[in-house]
C-alpha positions as CSV (number, residue, x, y, z in Angstrom):
1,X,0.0,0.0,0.0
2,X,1.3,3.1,-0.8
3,X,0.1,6.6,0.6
4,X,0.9,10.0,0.4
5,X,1.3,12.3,3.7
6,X,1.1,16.1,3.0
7,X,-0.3,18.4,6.3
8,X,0.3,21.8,7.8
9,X,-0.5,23.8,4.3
10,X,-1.8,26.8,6.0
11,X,-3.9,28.0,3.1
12,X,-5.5,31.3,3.5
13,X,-2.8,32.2,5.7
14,X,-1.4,35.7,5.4
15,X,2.3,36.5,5.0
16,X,4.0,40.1,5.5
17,X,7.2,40.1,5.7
18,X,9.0,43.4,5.8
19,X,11.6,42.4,3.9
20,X,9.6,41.5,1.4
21,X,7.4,43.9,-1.2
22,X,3.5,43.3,-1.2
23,X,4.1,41.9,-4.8
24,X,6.3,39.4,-3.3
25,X,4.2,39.0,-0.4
26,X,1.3,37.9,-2.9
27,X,3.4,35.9,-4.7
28,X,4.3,33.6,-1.7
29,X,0.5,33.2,-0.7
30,X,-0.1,32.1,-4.2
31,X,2.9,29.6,-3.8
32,X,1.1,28.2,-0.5
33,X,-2.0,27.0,-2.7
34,X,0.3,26.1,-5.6
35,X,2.2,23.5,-3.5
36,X,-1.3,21.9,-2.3
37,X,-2.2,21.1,-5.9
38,X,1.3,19.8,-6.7
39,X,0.9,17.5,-4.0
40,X,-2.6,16.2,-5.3
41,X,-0.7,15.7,-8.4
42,X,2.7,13.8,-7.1
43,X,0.0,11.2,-5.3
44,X,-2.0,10.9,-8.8
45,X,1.6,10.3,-10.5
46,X,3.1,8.1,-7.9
47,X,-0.4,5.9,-8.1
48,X,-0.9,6.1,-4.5
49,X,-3.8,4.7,-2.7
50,X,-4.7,7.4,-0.6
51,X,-3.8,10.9,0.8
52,X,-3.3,11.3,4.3
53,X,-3.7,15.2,5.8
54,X,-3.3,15.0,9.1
55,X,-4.3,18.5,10.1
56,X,-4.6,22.2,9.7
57,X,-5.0,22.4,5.7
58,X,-6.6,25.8,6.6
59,X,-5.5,28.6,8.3
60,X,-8.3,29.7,11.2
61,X,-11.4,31.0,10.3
62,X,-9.8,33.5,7.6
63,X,-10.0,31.3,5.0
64,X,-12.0,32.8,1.9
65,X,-14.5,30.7,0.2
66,X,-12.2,30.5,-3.0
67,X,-9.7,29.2,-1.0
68,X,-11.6,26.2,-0.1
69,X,-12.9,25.9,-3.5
70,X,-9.4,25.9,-4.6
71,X,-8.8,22.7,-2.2
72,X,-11.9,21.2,-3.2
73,X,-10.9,21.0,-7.3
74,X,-7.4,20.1,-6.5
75,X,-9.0,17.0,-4.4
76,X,-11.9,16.1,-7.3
77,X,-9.2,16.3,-9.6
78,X,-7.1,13.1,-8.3
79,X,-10.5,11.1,-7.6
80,X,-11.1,8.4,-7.0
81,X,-8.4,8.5,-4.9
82,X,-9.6,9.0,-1.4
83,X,-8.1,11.9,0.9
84,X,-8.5,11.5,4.3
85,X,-8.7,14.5,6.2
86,X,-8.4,15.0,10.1
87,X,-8.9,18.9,11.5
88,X,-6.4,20.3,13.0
89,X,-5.9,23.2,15.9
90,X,-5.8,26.0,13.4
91,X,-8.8,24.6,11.4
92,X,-10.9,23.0,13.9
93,X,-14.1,21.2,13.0
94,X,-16.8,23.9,14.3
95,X,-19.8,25.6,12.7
96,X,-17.4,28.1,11.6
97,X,-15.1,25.4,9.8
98,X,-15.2,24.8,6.0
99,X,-15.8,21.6,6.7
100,X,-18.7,21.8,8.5
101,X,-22.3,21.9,6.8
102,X,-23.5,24.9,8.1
103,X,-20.6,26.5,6.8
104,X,-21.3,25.0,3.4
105,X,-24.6,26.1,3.3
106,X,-23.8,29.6,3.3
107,X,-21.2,28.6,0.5
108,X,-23.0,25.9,-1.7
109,X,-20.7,26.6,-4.4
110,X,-18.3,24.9,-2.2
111,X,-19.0,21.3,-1.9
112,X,-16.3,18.5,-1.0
113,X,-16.0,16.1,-3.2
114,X,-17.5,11.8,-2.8
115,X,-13.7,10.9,-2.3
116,X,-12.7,13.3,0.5
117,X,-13.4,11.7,4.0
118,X,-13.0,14.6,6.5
119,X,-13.4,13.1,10.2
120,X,-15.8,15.2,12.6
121,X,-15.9,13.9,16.1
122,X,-13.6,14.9,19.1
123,X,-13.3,10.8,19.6
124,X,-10.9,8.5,17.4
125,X,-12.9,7.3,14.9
126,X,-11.9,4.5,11.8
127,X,-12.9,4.3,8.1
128,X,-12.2,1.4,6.3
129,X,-11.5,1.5,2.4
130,X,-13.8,0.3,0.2
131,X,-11.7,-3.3,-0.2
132,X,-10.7,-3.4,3.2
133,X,-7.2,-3.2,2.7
134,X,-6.7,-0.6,4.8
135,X,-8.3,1.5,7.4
136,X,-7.7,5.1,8.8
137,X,-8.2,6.2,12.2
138,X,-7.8,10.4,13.5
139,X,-10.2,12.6,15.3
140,X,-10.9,16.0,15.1
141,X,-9.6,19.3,16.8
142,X,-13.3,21.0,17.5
143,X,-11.4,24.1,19.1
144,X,-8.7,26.2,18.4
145,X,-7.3,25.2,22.0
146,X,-5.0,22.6,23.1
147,X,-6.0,19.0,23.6
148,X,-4.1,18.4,26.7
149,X,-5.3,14.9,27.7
150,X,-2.4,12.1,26.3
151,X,-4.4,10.5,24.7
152,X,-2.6,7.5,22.9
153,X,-1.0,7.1,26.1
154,X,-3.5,4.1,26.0
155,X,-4.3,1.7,22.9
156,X,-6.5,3.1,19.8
157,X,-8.8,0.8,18.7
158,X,-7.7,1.0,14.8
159,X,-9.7,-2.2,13.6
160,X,-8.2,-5.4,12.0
161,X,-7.9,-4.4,8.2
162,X,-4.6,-5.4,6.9
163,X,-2.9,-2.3,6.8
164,X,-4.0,0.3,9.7
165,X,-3.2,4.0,9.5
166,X,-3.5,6.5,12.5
167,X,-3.5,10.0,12.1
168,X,-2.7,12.8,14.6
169,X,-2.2,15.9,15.0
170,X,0.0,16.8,17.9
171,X,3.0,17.4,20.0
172,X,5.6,14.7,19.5
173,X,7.8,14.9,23.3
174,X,11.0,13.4,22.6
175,X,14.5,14.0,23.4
176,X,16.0,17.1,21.2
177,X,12.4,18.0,19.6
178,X,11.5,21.0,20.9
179,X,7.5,21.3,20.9
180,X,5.8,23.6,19.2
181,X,2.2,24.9,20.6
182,X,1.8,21.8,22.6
183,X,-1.4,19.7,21.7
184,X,-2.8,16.4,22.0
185,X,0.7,15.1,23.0
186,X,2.4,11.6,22.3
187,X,5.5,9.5,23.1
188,X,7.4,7.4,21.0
189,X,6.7,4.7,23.3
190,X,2.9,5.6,22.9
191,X,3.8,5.2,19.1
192,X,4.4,1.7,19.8
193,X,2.1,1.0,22.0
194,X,-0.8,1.6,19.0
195,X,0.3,-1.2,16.7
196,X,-0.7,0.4,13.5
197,X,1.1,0.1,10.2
198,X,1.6,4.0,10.1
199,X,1.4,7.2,12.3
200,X,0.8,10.1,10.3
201,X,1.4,13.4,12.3
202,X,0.2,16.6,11.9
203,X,1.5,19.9,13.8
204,X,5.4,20.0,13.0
205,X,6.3,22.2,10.8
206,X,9.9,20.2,9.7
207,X,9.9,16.7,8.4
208,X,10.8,14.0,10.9
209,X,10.2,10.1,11.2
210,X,10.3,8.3,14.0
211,X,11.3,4.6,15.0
212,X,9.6,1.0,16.7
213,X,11.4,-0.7,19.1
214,X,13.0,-2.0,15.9
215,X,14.9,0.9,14.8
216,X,12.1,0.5,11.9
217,X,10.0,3.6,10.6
218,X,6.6,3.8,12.3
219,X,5.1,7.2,11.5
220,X,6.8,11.1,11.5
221,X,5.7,14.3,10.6
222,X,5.5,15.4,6.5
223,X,6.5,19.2,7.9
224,X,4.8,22.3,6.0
225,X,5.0,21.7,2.1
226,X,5.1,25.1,2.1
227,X,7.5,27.8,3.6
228,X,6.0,30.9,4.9
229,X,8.9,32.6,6.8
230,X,12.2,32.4,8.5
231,X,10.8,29.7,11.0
232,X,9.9,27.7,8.1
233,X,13.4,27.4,6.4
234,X,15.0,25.2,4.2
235,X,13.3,22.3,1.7
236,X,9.6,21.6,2.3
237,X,7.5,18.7,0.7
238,X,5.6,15.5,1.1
239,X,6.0,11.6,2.6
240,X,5.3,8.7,-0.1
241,X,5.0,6.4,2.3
242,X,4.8,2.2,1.5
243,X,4.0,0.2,3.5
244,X,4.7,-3.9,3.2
245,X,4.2,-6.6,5.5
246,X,8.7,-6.2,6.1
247,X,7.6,-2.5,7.7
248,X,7.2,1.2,5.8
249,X,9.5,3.0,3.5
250,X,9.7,6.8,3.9
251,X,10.8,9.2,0.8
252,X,10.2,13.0,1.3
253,X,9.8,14.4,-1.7
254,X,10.5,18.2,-2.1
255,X,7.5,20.0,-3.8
256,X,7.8,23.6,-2.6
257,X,7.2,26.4,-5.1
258,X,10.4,28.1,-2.9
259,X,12.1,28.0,0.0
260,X,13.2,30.0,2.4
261,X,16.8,30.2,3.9
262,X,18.6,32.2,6.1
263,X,22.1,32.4,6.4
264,X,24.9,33.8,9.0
265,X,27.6,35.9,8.0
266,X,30.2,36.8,10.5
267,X,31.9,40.2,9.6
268,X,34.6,40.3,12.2
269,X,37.8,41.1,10.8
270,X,36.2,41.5,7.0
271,X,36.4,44.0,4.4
272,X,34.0,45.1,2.2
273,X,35.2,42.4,-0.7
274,X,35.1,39.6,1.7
275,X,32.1,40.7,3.1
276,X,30.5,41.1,-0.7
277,X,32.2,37.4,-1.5
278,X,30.3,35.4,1.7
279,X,27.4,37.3,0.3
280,X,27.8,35.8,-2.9
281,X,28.7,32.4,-1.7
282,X,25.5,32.1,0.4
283,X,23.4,32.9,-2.9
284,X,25.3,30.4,-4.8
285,X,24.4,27.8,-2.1
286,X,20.8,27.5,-2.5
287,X,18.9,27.4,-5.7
288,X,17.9,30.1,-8.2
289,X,14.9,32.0,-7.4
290,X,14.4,31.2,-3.7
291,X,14.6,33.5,-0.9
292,X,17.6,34.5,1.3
293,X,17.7,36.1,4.1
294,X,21.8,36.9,5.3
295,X,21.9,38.0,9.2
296,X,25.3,39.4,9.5
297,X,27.0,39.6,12.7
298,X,30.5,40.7,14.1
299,X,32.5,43.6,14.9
300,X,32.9,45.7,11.3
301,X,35.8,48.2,10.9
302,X,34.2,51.7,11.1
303,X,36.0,52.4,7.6
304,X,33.9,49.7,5.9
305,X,30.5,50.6,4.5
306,X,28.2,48.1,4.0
307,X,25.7,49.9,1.8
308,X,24.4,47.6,-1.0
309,X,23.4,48.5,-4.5
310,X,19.5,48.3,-5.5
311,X,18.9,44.8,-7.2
312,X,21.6,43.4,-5.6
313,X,20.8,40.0,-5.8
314,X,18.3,40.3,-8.0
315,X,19.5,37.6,-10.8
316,X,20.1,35.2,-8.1
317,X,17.2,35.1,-6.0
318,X,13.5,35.8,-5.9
319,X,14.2,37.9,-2.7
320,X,17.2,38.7,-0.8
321,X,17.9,40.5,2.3
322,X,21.0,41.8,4.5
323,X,20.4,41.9,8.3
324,X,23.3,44.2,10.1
325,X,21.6,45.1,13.4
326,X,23.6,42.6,15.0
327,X,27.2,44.0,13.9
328,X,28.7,46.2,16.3
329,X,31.5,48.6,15.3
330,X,35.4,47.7,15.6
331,X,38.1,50.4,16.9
332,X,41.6,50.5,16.4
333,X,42.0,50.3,19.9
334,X,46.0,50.5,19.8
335,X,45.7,53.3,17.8
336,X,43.6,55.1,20.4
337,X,46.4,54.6,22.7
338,X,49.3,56.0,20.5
339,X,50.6,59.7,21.2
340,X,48.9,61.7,19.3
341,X,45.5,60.0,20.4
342,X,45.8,59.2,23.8
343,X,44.9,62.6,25.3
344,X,41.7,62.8,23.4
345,X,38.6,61.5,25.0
346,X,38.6,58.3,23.2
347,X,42.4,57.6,23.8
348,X,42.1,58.2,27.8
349,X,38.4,56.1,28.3
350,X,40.3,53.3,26.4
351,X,43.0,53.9,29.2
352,X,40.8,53.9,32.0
353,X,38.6,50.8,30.9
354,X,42.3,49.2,30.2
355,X,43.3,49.6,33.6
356,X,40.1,48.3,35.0
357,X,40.4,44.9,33.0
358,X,43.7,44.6,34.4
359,X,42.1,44.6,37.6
360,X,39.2,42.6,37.1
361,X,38.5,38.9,37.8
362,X,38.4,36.6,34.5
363,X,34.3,36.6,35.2
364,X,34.2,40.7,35.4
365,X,36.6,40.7,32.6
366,X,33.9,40.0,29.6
367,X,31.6,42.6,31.0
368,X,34.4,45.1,31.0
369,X,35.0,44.8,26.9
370,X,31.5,45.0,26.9
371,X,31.8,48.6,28.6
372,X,34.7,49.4,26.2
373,X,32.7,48.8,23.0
374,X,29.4,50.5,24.4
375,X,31.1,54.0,25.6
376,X,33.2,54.0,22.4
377,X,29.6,53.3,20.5
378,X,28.7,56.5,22.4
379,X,31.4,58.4,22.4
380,X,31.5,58.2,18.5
381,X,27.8,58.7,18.8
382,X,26.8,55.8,15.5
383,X,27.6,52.6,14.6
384,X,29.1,52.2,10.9
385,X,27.1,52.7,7.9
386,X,25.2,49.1,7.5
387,X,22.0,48.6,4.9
């Protein structure tokens, strides 16, 4: 059996950036709805058996009606396929929810299509394919709140069909995975405990599998297919997911329109053409027509201006920005101590804070370059010229 896992689209979400024009802005909300109907298409190329989406398709309650209708083709366009569909804590199964009928009786234009199975209760439920190869088992978030109860800390009843799918959408807690908007939380032991064929999770924003007692596969996160921002970095896609009577087979298959990556820069020590060649390195590193964000950091000589050209960039990537609030200036400090300097105001606080160092503790010492830096930063009044 073969199935594909895409959740955590977001569609009808918003995105303003400000390091991004409205234009572009636009563009990436188009992108978001975009990569859902890619998706429909990879599980209609890769002749999968069903579409798993555990949770938050939608964005809240903002969702337009076109949005949904938008969802709605892309689904009826891979039938008969089946696309199982389990609400998550952004698009929770209310009256207010585009999956509920009193919301698609103010919207008839909008009507899900015979092969999308979109589960309603608060309570696990199972449907069963029409062969009875396979069943799928999920509830639904019915409120934008946290599900706090654990609640496959005890055994889902997932039926007997041969191959048994349960989807969630929740907080995996697990050493190093740092949880995100906590909900409906799980264990990997609780994982085990179910004794399904799959877990398909729903919440996580970055692709992830986790293991059986085995070391083999037994469910994981598909991430966003989509990014929207700088938490959202890097490649973002789908799971193909097999699964055989030996265990499952994971592939993650990138299908983001573009991605989002941000990249560190440390300045300290640079001038301008090596600054202007990590700059060109980073771009080089990702592919054309994505977004890049650099954050610079570092101390910067006060002689070095970091003022970039309009359209720098621009035949590179789609979008491209240079962060400097994090470099701080540099001063020649032995220079503020030489002869002809060392009367001056800078020259003798340089002298003073010197002396104090000396003085200091190797704990106080730390805060007292501190000090140097920040009265130099006000005795010269700016910090270098940084765009």
């Amino acid at each position: 059996m073969r199935f594909l896992q895409v959740s955590d689209v977001h569609l009808g979400s918003r995105i303003g950036l400000s390091w991004l024009t409205p234009a572009q802005c636009e563009e990436m909300i188009r992108c978001v709805k975009d990569t859902f109907r890619r998706a429909m298409l990879l599980a209609k190329e890769r002749q999968v058996d069903a579409v798993l989406i555990p949770g938050d398709l939608f964005d809240d309650e903002s969702v337009r009606p076109e949005d949904v209708s938008w969802v709605v083709s892309c689904i009826r366009e891979i039938s008969p396929i089946p696309v199982f569909i389990a609400p998550g804590n952004h698009d929770p199964y209310w009256p207010g929810s585009p999956y509920h009928p009193l919301w698609i009786a103010r919207y008839p234009q909008v009507a899900w299509p015979a092969n999308a199975h979109i589960f309603t209760a608060p309570s696990f439920q199972t449907i069963r394919s029409e062969d009875g190869a396979f069943s799928v088992t999920a509830l639904a978030h019915t409120h934008a709140g946290e599900i706090r109860e654990p609640l496959l800390s005890t055994r889902i009843d997932c039926g007997s069909d041969p191959v048994r799918i349960l989807m969630v959408h929740g907080s995996r807690e697990a050493p190093g995975v740092r949880s995100k908007d906590k909900t409906l939380p799980f264990t990997d032991d609780d994982i085990v405990r179910q004794s399904v064929s799959w877990v398909a999770a729903g919440h996580y924003h970055s692709a992830q599998t986790f293991t059986d007692s085995r070391g083999n596969p037994a469910g994981g996160y598909s991430g966003c297919p989509q990014g929207r921002g700088l938490d959202e970095c890097g490649p973002k896609g789908a799971l193909v997911v097999e699964v055989t009577p030996s265990g499952a087979a994971v592939e993650f298959c990138e299908i983001a329109s573009r991605s989002f990556w941000k990249v560190g820069v440390d300045v300290t020590g640079k001038g301008l053409p090596e600054i202007m060649g990590a700059l060109e390195a980073a771009a080089e590193a990702i592919p054309g027509g994505d977004l890049l964000y650099v954050q610079l950091s570092g101390r910067l000589g006060r002689e070095v201006s970091l003022e970039l050209q309009p359209g720098f960039m621009a035949d590179r990537t789609y979008a491209f920005h240079c962060d400097s609030s994090l470099v701080a200036p540099d001063y020649d400090i032995e220079g503020l101590l030489a002869p002809q300097e060392a009367e001056g105001l800078p020259g003798r606080y340089v002298r003073r804070i010197l002396e104090m160092k000396n003085a200091a503790s190797d704990e106080e010492r730390a805060g007292v370059d501190e000090a140097l830096y920040l009265g130099l930063n006000a005795i010269y009044g700016k910090a270098p010229d940084a765009h």
